[in-house]
N, C-alpha and C positions, 0 to 999 in steps of 0.2 A: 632200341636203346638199352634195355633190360641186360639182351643177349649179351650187347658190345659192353658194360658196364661189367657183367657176370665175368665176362673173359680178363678183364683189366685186370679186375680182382685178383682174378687166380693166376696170373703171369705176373703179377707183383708179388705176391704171397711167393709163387714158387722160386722169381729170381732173389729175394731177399734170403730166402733160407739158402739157396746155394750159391750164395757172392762169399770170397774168401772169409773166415772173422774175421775180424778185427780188434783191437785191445785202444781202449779208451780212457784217458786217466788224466783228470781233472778236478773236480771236488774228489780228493781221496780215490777212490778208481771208478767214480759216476762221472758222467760229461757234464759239464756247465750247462745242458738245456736238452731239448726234445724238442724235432724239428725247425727246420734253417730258418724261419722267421724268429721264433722264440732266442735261439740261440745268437740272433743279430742283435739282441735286447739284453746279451748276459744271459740268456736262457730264463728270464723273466715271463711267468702264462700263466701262473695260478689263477687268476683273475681278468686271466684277455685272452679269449677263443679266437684265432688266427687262421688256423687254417685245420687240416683234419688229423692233424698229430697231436694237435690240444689237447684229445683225450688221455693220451699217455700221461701227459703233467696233470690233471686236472678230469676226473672221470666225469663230469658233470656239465664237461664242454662240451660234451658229443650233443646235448638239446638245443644248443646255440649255435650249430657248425653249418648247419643245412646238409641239403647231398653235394660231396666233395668228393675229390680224391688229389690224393698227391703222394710225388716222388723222388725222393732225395738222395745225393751221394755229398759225404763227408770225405776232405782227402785229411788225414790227419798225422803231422811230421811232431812227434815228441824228441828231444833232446836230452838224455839220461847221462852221467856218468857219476863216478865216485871214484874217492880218494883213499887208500890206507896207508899211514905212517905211526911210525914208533913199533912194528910189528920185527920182532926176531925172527919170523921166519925168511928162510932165504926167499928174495924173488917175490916179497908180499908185497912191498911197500912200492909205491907208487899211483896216476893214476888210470884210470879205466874208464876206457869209453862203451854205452852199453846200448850201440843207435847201431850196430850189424844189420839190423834187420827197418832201416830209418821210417816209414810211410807207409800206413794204414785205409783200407779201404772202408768205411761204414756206413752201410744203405738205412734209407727210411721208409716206408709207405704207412700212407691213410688211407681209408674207407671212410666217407660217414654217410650215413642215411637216415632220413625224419620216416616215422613209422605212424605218424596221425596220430592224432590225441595225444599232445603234447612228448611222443615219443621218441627216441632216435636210439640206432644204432651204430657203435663205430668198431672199427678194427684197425689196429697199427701194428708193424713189425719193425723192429728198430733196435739196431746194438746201442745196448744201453750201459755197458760198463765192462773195464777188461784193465788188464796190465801187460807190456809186455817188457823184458831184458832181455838185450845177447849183447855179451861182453867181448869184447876186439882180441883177450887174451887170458889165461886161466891164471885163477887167484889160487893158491897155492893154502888157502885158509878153508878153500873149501872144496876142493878137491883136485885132481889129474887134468879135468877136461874143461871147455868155456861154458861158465855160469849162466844161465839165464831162465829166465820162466815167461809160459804166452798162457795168457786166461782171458778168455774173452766170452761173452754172454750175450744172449739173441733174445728177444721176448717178443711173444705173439699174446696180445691184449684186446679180445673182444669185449666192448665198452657196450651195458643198456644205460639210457640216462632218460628221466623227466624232467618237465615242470611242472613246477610245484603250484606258477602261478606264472604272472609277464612279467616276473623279476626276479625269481631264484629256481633254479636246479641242481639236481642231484644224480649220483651217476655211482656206478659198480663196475670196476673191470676187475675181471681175472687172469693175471701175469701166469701166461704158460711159461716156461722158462728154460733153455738149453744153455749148459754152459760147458765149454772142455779146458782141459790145462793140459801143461807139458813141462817139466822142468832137467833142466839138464846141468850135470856142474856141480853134484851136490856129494859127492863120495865120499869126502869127509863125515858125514852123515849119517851115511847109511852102514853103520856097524850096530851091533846087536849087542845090550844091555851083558853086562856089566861096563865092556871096555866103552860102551859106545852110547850115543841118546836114541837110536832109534828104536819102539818096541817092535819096527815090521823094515828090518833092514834090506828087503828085497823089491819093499816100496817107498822107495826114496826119491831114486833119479834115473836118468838115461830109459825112461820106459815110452813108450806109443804116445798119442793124444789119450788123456779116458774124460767121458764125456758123463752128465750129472746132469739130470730135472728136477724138476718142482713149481710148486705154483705158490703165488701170494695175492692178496686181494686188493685193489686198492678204490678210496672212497672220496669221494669229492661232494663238496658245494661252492655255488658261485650264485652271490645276489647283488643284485644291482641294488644298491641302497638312496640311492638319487640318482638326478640325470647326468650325472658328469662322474660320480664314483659307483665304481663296482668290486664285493671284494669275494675270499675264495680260501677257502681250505681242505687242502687232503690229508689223507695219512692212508701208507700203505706199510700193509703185515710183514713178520719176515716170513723170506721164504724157506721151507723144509726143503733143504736140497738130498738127492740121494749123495751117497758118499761117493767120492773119487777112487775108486778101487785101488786105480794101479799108482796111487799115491797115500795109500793107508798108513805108509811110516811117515808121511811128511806131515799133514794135517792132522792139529786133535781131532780128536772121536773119529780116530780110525778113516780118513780123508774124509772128515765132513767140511765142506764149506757154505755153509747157508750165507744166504742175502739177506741184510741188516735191514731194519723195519726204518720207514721214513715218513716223517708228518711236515706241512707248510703252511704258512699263510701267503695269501698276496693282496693286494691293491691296484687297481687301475682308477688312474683320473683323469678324465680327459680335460688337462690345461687349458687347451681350445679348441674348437670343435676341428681343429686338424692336428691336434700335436697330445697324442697316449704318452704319459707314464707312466711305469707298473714298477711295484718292487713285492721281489718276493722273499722271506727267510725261510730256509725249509733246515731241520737237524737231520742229520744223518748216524743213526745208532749204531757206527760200530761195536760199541762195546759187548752188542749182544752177542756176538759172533764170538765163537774160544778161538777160533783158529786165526782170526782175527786182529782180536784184543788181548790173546794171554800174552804175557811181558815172556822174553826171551831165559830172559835170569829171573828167579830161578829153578824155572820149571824145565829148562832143558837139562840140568843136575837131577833134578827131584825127581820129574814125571817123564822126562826125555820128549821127543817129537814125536804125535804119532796116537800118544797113549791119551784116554778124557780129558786129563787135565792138561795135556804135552804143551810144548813151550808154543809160539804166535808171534804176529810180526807187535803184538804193544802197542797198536795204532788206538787212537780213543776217539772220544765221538767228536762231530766237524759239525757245526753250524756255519750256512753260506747264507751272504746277503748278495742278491743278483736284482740291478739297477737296468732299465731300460727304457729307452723313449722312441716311440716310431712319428715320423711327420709325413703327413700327406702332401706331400710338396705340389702335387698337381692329381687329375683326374688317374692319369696312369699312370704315377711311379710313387713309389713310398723309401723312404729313408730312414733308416735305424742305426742306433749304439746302442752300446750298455757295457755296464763294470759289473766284473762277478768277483766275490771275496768270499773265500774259507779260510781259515786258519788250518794250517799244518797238523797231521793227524798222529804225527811221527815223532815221538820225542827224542831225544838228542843221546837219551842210553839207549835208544834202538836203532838208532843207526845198522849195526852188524848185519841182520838179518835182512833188514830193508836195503841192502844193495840189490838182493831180488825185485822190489817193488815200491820204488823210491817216489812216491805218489805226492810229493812236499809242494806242489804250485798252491800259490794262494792269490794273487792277480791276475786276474785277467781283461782286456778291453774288448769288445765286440764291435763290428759293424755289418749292416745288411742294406741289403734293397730290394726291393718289388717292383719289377714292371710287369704290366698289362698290355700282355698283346693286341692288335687287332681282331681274334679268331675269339680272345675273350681270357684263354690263357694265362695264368701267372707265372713267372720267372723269377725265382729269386735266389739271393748270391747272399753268402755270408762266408767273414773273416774273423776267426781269433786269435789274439796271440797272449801267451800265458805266463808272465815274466820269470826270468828265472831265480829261483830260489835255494838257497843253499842251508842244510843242516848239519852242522860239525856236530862229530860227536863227541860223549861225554862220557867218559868209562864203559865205550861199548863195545870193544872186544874182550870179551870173557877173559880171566884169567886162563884156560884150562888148552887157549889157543895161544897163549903167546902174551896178552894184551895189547894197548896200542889205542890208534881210536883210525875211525871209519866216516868219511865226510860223504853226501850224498848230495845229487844236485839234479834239476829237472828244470826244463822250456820245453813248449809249445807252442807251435801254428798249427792253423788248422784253416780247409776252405774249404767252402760247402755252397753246392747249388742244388738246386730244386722246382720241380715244373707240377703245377698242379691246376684244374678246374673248378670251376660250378659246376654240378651235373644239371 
């Protein structure tokens, strides 16, 4: 059992890291949840271990998970386009669809193993956040050729977790992290100070994928405080990314793009002894981020793109409230929804810039299910859909292009199944 267990391991490790990326963008460019049960709930699990991706949301989960494994595919359809009018340039104005490239593949797996003495180990490998645009036809604002950008991020998270006691745990993972980008469409851009905002006009656009590590920590607790509630909190670091090379004129600090630190609470109550609710709030710190959070105006004058201070998409920090209920409907099948709500990270004079990465959903509904096979097997199916939302802008094309404003608009589905054991 060891052997067949040892192999699983490593044929999920190695197919996760070589399944296409993916680009993921729902709370801001984070997904609504961490594996397909959680994500059936609104991606609600700070405070309800589920199955062995829990440790990803919650590092504290891995002492409540038992030996598990599980493994997931995300098919994920985003719906992007945008609008510019009042622009003098020839051939600007109109709108732009930025779905080229429509449907995303994003894998999941769990490990988890109890190590005695109130111990466990887990391991999860899961795209956990990305953007992607390819625009139907070239905007003339920003350069010769069609616009778009693909970022997408992979983490491999081996989780240690205790108990404390037979009612709270604690838990340590450390987010290994790969992320690559690619942006094309940006020759407007890429001219070299004075006439132009980039300090590294050779790194701007039309280059290869370049690819960026780093790690960050993240910490968890979950205590059962009665027999019916249990509650939970994480916070993970940001992460030190190395820089993007072959985009060092597009990113401040020279293509650095680090991952924003993020803290949550959650709640589980069990209504009745068949029907879990869980709510969780987690903040999401973009602000930490320059590349990020610098505002477009007027640091693409001042400091250009590129340079420590260079201009950013202006995005600000997102607080999400993610609602979910699972029912035991019977011995073998389980039934879930949930609502996920962020507020928009993207203000309305940023529009411009964010036609790259129009991250603006802020509803989303979920459902899921579990059935239990005869062999003992879990199956389960999750749907989301992410209404669409629209941000007109507000004095956000620069003077220096024309002026004008730049409307942005985003929906999402998404469906996800996933087959997982007891060991």
């Amino acid at each position: 059992m060891k052997g067949i267990t040892k192999k699983l391991l490593t044929a999920a490790a190695t197919a996760a890291l070589f399944t296409p990326m993916a680009a993921m963008a729902t709370n801001g460019y984070f997904g609504h949840g961490i594996g397909m049960k959680s994500m059936g709930m609104g991606g609600a699990g700070i405070a309800m271990a589920q199955d062995a991706l829990a440790s990803a949301t919650n590092p504290a989960a891995a002492a409540l998970t038992g030996n598990r494994i599980d493994f997931g595919l995300n098919i994920f359809n985003p719906e992007r386009s945008m609008k510019i009018s009042g622009s003098p340039a020839p051939g600007a104005n109109g709108d732009y669809s930025g779905d080229q490239r429509p449907m995303f593949l994003i894998p999941e797996f769990g490990y988890n193993r109890d190590l005695g003495n109130d111990m466990a180990f887990g391991l999860t490998v899961v795209g956990r956040g990305g953007m992607n645009t390819s625009y139907n036809k070239v905007n003339p604002l920003f350069g010769s050729t069609k616009a778009g950008i693909d970022l997408a991020q992979l983490y491999i998270s081996p989780t240690f977790a205790m108990k404390l006691n037979k009612d709270h745990s604690v838990g340590v993972t450390l987010n290994a992290i790969y992320q690559r980008f690619k942006a094309e469409g940006l020759e407007n851009f890429a001219v070299a100070p004075p006439a132009g905002p980039s300090a590294d006009p050779a790194n701007v656009t039309g280059g290869d994928y370049s690819s960026s590590t780093g790690f960050s920590l993240g910490l968890g607790w979950s205590g059962k405080v009665s027999p019916t509630l249990t509650l939970g909190a994480t916070y993970t670091t940001k992460a030190d990314m190395s820089e993007f090379d072959d985009y060092a004129g597009l990113f401040a600090e020279q293509g650095n793009f680090d991952i924003p630190a993020t803290a949550g609470v959650g709640i589980a109550f069990e209504a009745t002894p068949t029907t879990t609710v869980a709510l969780d709030v987690t903040k999401i710190y973009y602000s930490g981020v320059d590349s990020i959070a610098n505002p477009l105006l007027p640091n693409l004058f001042t400091d250009g793109i590129g340079s420590d201070n260079g201009a950013g998409f202006g995005w600000e920090d997102m607080t999400v409230f993610k609602l979910g209920v699972s029912w035991q409907m019977d011995k073998d099948l389980v039934l879930r929804a949930g609502y996920n709500h962020g507020e928009n990270p993207i203000p309305s004079s940023e529009t411009f810039f964010n036609i790259l990465a129009p991250g603006v959903v802020e509803d989303h509904i979920t459902l899921g299910a579990t059935k239990t096979l005869a062999n003992g097997g879990e199956l389960t199916f999750m749907f989301m859909h992410a209404y669409e939302k629209e941000v007109k802008g507000s004095g956000s094309i620069p003077a220096a292009f024309g002026g004008g404003e730049v409307d942005i608009k985003m929906s999402q589905n998404a469906v996800g199944i996933a087959y997982g054991w007891d060991m």
